[in-house]
C-alpha positions as CSV (number, residue, x, y, z in Angstrom):
1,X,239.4,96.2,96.3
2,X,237.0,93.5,96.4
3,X,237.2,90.3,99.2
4,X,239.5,88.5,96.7
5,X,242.2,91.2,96.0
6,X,241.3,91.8,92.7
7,X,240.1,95.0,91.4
8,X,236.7,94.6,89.6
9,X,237.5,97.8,87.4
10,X,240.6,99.8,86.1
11,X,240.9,103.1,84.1
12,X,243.7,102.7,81.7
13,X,245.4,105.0,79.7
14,X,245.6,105.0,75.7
15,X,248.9,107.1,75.5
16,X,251.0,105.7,78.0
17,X,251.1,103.0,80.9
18,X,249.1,104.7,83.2
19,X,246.2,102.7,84.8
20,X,244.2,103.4,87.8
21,X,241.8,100.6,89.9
22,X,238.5,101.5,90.6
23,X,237.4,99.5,93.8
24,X,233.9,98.6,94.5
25,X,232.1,101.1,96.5
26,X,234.6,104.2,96.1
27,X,234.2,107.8,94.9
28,X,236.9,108.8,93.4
29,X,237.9,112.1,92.2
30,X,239.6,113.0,88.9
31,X,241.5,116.3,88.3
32,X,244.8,118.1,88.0
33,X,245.1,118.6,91.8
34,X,247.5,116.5,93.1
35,X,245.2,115.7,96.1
36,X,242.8,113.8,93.6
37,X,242.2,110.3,94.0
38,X,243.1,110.2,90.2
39,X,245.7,112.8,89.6
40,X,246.5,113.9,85.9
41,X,249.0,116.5,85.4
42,X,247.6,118.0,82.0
43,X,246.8,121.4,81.3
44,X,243.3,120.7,79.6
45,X,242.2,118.9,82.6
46,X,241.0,121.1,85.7
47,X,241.9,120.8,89.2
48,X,238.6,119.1,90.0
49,X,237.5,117.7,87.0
50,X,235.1,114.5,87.2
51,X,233.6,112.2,89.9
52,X,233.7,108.3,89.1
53,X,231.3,106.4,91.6
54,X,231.5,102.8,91.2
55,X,228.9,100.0,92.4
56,X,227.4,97.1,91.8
57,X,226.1,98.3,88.7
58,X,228.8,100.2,87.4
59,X,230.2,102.7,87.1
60,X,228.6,106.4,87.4
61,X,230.9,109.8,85.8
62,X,229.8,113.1,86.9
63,X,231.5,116.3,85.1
64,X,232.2,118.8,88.1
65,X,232.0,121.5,85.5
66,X,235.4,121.4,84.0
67,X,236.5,123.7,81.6
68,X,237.2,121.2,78.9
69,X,234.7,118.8,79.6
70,X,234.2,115.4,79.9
71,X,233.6,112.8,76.9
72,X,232.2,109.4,77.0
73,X,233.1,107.6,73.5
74,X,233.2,111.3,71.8
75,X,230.2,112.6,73.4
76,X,230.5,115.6,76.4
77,X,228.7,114.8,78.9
78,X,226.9,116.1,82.6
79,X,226.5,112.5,84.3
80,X,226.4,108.7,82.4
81,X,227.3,105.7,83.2
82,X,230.5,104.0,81.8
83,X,230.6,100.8,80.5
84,X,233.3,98.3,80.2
85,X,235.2,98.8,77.1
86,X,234.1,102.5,76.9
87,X,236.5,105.6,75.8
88,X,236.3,108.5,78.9
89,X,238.2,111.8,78.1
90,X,238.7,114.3,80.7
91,X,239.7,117.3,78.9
92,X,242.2,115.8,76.1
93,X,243.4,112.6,78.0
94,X,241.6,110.0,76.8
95,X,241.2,106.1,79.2
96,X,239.6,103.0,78.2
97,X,237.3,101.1,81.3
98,X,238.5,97.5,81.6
99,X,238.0,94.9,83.5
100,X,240.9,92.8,84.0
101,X,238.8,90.3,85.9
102,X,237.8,89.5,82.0
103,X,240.6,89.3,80.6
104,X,240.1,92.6,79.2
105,X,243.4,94.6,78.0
106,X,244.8,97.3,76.1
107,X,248.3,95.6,76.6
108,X,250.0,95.4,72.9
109,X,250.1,92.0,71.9
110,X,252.9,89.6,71.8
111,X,255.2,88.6,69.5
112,X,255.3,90.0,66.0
113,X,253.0,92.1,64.0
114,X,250.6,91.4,61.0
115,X,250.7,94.0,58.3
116,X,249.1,93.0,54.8
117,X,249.4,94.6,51.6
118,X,245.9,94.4,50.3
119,X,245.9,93.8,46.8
120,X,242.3,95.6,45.5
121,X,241.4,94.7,41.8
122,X,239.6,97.3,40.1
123,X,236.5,95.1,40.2
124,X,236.8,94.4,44.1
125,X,233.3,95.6,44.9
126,X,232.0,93.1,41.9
127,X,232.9,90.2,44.4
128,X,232.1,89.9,48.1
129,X,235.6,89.3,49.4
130,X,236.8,85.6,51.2
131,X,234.4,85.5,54.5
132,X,232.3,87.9,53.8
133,X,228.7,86.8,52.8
134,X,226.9,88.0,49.8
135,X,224.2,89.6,52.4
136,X,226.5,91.6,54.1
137,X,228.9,92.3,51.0
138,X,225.3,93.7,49.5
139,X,224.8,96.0,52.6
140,X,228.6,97.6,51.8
141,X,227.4,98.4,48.4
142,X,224.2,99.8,49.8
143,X,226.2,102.2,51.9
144,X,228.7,103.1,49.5
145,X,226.1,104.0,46.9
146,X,224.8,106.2,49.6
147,X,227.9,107.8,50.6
148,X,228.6,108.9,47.0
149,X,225.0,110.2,46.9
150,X,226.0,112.4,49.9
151,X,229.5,113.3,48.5
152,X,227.9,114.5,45.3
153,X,225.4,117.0,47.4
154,X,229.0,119.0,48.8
155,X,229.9,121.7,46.4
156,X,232.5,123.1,47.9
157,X,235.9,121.7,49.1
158,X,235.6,122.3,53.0
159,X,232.7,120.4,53.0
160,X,233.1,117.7,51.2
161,X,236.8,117.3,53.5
162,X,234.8,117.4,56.7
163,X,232.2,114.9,54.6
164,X,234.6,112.5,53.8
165,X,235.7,112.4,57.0
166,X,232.8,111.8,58.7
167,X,231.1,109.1,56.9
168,X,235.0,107.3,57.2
169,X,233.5,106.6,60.6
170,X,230.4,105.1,59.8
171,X,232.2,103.1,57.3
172,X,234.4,101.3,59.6
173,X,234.8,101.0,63.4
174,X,237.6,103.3,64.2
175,X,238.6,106.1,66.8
176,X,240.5,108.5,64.5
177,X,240.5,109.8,61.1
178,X,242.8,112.0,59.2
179,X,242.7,112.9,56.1
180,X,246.4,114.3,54.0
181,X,245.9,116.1,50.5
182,X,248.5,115.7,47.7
183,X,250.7,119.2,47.1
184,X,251.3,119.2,43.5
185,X,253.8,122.2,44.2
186,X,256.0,120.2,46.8
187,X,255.3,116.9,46.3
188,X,254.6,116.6,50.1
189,X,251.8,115.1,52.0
190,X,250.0,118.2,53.8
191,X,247.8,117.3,56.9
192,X,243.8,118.9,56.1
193,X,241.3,117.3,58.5
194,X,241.3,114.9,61.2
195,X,239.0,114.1,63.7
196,X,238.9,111.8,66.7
197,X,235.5,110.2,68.7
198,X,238.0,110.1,71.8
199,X,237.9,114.0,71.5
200,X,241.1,114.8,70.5
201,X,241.5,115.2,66.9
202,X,244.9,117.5,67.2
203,X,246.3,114.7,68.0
204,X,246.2,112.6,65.2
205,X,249.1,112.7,63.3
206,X,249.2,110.1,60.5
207,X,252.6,108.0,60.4
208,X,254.8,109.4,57.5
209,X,255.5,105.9,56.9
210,X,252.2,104.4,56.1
211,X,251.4,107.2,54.9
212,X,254.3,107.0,52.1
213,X,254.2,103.2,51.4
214,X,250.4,103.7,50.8
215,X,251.0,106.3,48.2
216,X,254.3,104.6,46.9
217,X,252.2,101.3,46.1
218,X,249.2,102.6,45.2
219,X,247.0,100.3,47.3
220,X,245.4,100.3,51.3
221,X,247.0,98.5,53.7
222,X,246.4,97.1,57.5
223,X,248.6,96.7,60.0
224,X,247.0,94.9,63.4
225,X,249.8,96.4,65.6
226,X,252.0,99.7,64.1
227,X,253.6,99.7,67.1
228,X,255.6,96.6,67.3
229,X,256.2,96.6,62.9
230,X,259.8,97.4,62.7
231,X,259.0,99.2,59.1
232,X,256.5,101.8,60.8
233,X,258.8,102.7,63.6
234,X,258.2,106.7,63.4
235,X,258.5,108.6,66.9
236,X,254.3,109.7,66.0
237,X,253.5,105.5,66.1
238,X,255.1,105.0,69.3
239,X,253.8,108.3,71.1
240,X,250.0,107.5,70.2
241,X,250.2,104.1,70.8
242,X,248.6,102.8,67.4
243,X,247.0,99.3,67.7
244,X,246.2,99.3,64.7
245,X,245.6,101.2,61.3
246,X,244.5,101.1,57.7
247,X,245.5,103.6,55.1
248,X,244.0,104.0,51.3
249,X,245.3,106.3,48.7
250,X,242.3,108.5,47.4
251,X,242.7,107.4,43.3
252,X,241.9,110.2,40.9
253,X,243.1,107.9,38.1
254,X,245.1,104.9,38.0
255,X,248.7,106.7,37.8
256,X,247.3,109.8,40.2
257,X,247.2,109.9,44.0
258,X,245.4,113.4,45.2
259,X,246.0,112.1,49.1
260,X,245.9,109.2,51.7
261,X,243.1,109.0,53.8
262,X,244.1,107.0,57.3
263,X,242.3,105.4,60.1
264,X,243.6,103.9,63.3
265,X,242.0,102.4,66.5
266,X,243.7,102.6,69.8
267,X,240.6,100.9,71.6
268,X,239.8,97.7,69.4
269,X,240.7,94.6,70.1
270,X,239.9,93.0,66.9
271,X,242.2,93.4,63.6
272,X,241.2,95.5,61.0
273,X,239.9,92.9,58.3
274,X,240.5,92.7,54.0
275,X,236.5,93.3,53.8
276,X,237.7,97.3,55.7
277,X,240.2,97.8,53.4
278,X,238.5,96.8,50.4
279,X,235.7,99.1,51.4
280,X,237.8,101.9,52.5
281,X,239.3,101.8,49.1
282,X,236.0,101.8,47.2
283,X,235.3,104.7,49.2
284,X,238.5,106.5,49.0
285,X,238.2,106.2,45.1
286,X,235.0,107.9,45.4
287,X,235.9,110.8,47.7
288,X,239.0,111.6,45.1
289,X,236.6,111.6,42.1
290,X,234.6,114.3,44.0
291,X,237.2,116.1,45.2
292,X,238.7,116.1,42.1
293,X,235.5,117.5,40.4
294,X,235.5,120.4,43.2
295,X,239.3,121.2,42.7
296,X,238.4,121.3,38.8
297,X,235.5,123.5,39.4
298,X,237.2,126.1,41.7
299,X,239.8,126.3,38.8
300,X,237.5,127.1,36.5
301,X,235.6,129.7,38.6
302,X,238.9,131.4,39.4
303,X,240.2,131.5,36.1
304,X,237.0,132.9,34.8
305,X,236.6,135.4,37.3
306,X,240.9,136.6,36.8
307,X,239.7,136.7,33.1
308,X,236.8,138.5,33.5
309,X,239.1,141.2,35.5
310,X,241.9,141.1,33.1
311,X,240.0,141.3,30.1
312,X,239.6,144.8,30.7
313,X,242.9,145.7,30.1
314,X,244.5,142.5,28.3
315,X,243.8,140.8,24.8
316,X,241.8,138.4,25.3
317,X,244.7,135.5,24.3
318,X,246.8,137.4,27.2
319,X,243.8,137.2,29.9
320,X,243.8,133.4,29.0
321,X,247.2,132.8,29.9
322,X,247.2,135.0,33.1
323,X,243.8,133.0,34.0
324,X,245.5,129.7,33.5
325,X,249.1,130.7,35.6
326,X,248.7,132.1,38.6
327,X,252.4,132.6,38.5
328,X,252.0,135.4,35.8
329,X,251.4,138.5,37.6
330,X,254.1,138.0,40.5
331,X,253.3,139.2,44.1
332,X,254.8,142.8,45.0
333,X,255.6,143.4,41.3
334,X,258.8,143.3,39.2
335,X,261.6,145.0,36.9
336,X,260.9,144.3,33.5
337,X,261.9,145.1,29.8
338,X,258.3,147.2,27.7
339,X,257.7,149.2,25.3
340,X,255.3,151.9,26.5
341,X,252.6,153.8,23.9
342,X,250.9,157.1,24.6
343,X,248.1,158.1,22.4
344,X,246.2,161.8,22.9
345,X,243.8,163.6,21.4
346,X,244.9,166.8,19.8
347,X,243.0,169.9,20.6
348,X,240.5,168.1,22.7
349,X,240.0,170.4,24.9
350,X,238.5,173.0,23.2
351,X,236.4,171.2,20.8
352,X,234.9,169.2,23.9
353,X,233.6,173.5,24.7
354,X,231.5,173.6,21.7
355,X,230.1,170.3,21.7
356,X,227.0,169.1,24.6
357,X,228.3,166.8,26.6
358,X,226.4,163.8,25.3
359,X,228.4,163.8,21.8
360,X,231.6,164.0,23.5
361,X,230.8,160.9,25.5
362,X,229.6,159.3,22.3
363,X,232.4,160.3,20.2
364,X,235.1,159.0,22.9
365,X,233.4,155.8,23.5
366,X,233.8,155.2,20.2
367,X,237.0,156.2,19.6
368,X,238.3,154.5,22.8
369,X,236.7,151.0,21.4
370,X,238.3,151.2,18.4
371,X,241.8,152.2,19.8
372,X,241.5,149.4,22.7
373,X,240.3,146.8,19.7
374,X,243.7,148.0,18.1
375,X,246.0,147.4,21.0
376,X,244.4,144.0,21.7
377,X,244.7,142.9,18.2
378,X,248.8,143.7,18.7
379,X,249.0,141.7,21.6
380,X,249.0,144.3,23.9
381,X,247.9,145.9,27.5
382,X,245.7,149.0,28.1
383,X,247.4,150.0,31.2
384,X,245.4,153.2,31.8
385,X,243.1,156.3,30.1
386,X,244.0,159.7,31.1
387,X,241.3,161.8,30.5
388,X,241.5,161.7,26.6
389,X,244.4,159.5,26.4
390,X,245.4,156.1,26.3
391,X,248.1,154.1,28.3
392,X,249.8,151.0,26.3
393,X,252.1,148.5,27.5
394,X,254.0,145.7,25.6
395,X,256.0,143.0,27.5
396,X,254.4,143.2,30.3
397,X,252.8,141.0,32.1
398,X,254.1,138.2,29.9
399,X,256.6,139.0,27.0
400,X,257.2,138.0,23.4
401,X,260.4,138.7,21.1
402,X,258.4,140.7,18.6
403,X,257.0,143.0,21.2
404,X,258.6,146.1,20.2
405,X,257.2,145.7,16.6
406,X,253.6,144.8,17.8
407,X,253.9,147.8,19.9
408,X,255.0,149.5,16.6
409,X,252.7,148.6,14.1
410,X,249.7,149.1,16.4
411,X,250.7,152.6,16.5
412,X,250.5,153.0,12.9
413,X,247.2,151.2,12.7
414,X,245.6,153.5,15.3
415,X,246.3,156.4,12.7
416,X,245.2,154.7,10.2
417,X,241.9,153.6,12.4
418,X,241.5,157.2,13.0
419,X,241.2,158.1,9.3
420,X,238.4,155.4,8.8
421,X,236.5,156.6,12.1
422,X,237.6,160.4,10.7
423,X,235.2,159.4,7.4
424,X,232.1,157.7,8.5
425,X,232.1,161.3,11.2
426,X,232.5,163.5,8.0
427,X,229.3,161.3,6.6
428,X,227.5,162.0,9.7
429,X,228.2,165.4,10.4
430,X,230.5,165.4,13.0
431,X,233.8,166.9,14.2
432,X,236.4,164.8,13.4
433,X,239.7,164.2,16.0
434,X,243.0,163.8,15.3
435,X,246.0,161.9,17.7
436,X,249.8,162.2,18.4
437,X,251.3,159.1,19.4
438,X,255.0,158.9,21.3
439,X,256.5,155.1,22.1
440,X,259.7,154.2,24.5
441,X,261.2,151.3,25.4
442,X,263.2,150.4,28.9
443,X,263.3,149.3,32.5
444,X,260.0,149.8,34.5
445,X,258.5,148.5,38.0
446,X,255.8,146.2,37.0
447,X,252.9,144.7,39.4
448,X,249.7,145.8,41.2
449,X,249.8,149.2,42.6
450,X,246.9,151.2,44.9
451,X,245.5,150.8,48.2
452,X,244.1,148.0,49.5
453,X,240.5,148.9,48.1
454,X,241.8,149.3,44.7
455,X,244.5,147.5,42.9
456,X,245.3,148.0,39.2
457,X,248.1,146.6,37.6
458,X,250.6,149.0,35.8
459,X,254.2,150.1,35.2
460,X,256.0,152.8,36.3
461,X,259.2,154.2,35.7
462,X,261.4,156.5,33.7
463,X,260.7,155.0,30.4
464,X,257.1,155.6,31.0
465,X,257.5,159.1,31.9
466,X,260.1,159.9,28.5
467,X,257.2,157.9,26.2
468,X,254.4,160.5,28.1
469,X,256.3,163.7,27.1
470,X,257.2,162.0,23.3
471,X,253.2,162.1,22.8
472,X,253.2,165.4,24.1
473,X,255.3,166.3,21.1
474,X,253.9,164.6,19.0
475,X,251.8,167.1,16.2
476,X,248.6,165.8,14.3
477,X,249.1,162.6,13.0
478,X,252.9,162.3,14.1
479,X,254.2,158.9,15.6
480,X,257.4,159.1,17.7
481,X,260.0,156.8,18.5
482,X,262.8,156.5,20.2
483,X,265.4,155.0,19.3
484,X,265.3,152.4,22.3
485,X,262.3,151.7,20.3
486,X,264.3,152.0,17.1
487,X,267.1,149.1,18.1
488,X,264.4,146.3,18.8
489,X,262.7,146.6,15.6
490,X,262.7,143.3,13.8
491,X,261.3,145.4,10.3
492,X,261.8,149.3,10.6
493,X,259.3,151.3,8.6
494,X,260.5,154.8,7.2
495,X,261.7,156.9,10.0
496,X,263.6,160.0,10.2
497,X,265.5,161.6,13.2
498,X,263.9,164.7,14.8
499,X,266.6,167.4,15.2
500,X,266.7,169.2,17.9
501,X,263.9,168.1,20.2
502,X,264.1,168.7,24.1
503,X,262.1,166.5,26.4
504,X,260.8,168.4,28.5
505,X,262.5,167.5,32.3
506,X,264.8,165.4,30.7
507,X,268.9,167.0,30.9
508,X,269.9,164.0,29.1
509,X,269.1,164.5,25.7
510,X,266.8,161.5,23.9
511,X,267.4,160.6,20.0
512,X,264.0,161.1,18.5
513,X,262.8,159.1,15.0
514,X,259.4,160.4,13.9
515,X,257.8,157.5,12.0
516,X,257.3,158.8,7.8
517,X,254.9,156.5,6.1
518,X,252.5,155.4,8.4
519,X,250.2,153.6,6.0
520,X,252.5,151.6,4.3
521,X,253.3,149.8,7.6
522,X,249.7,149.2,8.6
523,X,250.0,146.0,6.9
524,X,251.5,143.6,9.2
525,X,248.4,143.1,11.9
526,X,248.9,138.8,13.6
């Protein structure tokens, strides 16, 4: 105490009522001991935690090597002096030196609170706004044009966040930023990045109702004491003992909000002013068109890369629309409705004996083009290649009505592929190949099977395994159906029943169509 009574100094706390005087000419010890001279009973503050020696000319803060450090105005610190109106944090309880002596306070003000809708036209930054000179209006410019500069250098998301964020601070004179992103999926406000110069950015938790009205109008707003407004009474603005805040919706386009970016002070003594908001708008509209460019740009580079994968196995129209859903091959897989196609080679084995190993590679990559072109062309999936045959899927992973007949007719234009690719062999002198070709329809598991090093997406199930042994069966030339298969079909070609056929494994017996005139159903290709 000095010889008057009054204390020169007091620490006083920006969450609560607690406030501690600093005499003139004391040491005083800070820490979770309660033998301190300034007992805090936190868990981030250590037992001894700081020194505070105050004099004459102030006040001296030494960090007696706490295990969360101490923070003068954001910055850690070994020894400093503290200045009146300075932010000290011992660990994550933040104080505020004043001097009541002054007439310094953090006390909330009387009577009631201002809170302004500020109405922002969409040539605000034309016109320096009322009180603001031209000079000064001309500096915000200056340092907006910079900022978007610096925004435009991010190219990804996290960056640009923490970027945004950051120069929010040397926009306008605030202790706390947060910044929420738009969920298109729930609608909800979702908390990304916050930070805090009194060095506790967890703490910052945006009011759900500034937050809300903000996005609801569509334009910033200030209120000068959050606390005492009766329309922003929310448990977080009481706890963190907001003096004041200003929120701005981040604008993609005039009917799109992509998030809310919010600032508050808990430490100022001076209300936020139009000239703030009017600038933290400007700004916000420019962090949303470059978040919106990164957002666009990380769609594109996923979609092309899920393309690029899916291409291998999916028509190209298919890989589009798997690109552009990510809803379209589900998680853990599914039961679905296909049609399944086996193709083989017949008598492959022992002609690959007599031929060197480079014309057999050449003569199946050819033939394997051709018969992938052909299920592509039906709208349909290469699932797999075993050895010297070929794995095709229909309704899976998206469906169409017609599925069965793609499935069908892209059967019949495989044989008739063969018969072209068959001739221009002949021509060259080579061996030419022949296929039998077996298709099933029913109930599979569907999704992404493997380990976790390799994942392919396929089907399995007993209609797979009934369309493997048809194509077994199959002779020369032969197409097999059945008649599952036979029951969806839209337009049956000629068919006629197989008498007499056994699958083998199967004890139930499976009614088998073989498909008659192969050529004249080639002519229906989409």
């Amino acid at each position: 105490m000095n010889p008057t009574g009054v204390p020169l100094l007091r620490l006083q706390a920006l969450t609560n009522g607690d406030s501690f005087d600093l005499a003139l000419g004391t040491a005083l010890v800070v820490g979770r001991a309660p033998s301190c001279d300034i007992p805090i009973p936190d868990p981030t503050v250590s037992r001894r935690h700081a020194e505070l020696r105050v004099s004459a000319a102030g006040v001296e803060v030494r960090d007696l090597g706490s295990s969360n450090n101490t923070l003068i105005n954001g910055a850690r610190i070994e020894r400093a002096p503290l200045s009146v109106n300075d932010t000290i944090t011992f660990g994550k309880v933040s104080f505020r030196l004043i001097s009541p002596s002054a007439g310094s306070s953090v006390d909330l003000p009387p009577g009631g609170t201002v809170v302004r809708r500020i109405e922002v036209a969409t040539d605000a930054l034309s016109v320096a706004p009322a009180g603001l000179s031209a000079a000064v209006h001309a500096m915000h410019l200056s340092r907006l044009l910079d900022f978007a500069k610096r925004l435009s250098g991010e190219y990804d998301l996290d960056g640009l966040l923490r970027s945004v964020v950051d120069l929010t601070f040397d926009l306008v004179a605030v202790d706390r930023v947060a910044l929420l992103l738009h969920d298109d999926r729930t609608g909800e406000l979702v908390p990304t990045l916050a930070k805090s110069r009194l060095g506790d950015a967890s703490a910052t938790r945006v009011p759900r109702s500034i937050a809300e009205r903000v996005v609801a109008e569509r334009t910033p707003i200030i209120t000068e004491n959050a606390v005492e407004d009766e329309r922003f009474q929310s448990g977080s603005v009481v706890l963190q003992n907001v003096r004041g805040a200003i929120c701005t919706p981040l604008m993609a386009s005039a009917d799109r909000v992509l998030g809310v970016l919010y600032a508050d002070t808990l430490t100022a003594n001076r209300p936020f002013s139009d000239a703030d908001a009017t600038a933290m708008f400007a700004f916000g509209g420019l962090a949303a068109v470059a978040i919106g460019k990164i957002r666009y740009a990380e769609e594109v580079q996923r979609e092309n890369a899920v393309r690029a994968n899916f291409e291998r196995f999916f028509a190209p129209d298919v890989a589009r629309v798997i690109a552009a859903s990510q809803g379209a091959v589900r998680p853990g897989g599914e039961r679905r409705e296909v049609t399944v196609l086996f193709n083989d080679i017949r008598g492959f084995t022992p002609l690959a004996e007599t031929l060197p190993p480079e014309e057999i590679a050449a003569v199946l990559t050819e033939y394997f083009t051709e018969m992938v072109d052909v299920v592509f062309e039906y709208g349909g999936t290469v699932d797999k290649f075993i050895g010297d045959a070929i794995m095709a899927i229909w309704g899976a992973p998206l469906s169409a009505p017609d599925d069965t007949d793609r499935a069908v007719r892209a059967a019949i234009a495989m044989q008739a592929a063969l018969t072209t690719l068959n001739a221009r062999w002949v021509r060259a002198g080579h061996r030419t190949l022949s296929i039998g070709i077996g298709l099933n329809r029913g109930e599979v598991f569907a999704g992404k099977i493997g380990s976790e090093r390799r994942l392919e997406y396929t089907v399995l199930g007993d209609a797979v395994n009934i369309a493997s042994r048809l194509c077994s069966e199959a002779g020369p030339g032969e197409i097999l159906i059945t008649d599952s298969v036979l029951e969806c079909l839209t337009i049956r070609p000629p068919v006629a029943p197989v008498d007499g056929l056994v699958l083998p494994g199967k004890t139930k017996a499976v009614r088998v169509f073989r498909v008659t005139d192969e050529a004249g159903g080639a002519d229906g290709r989409t």
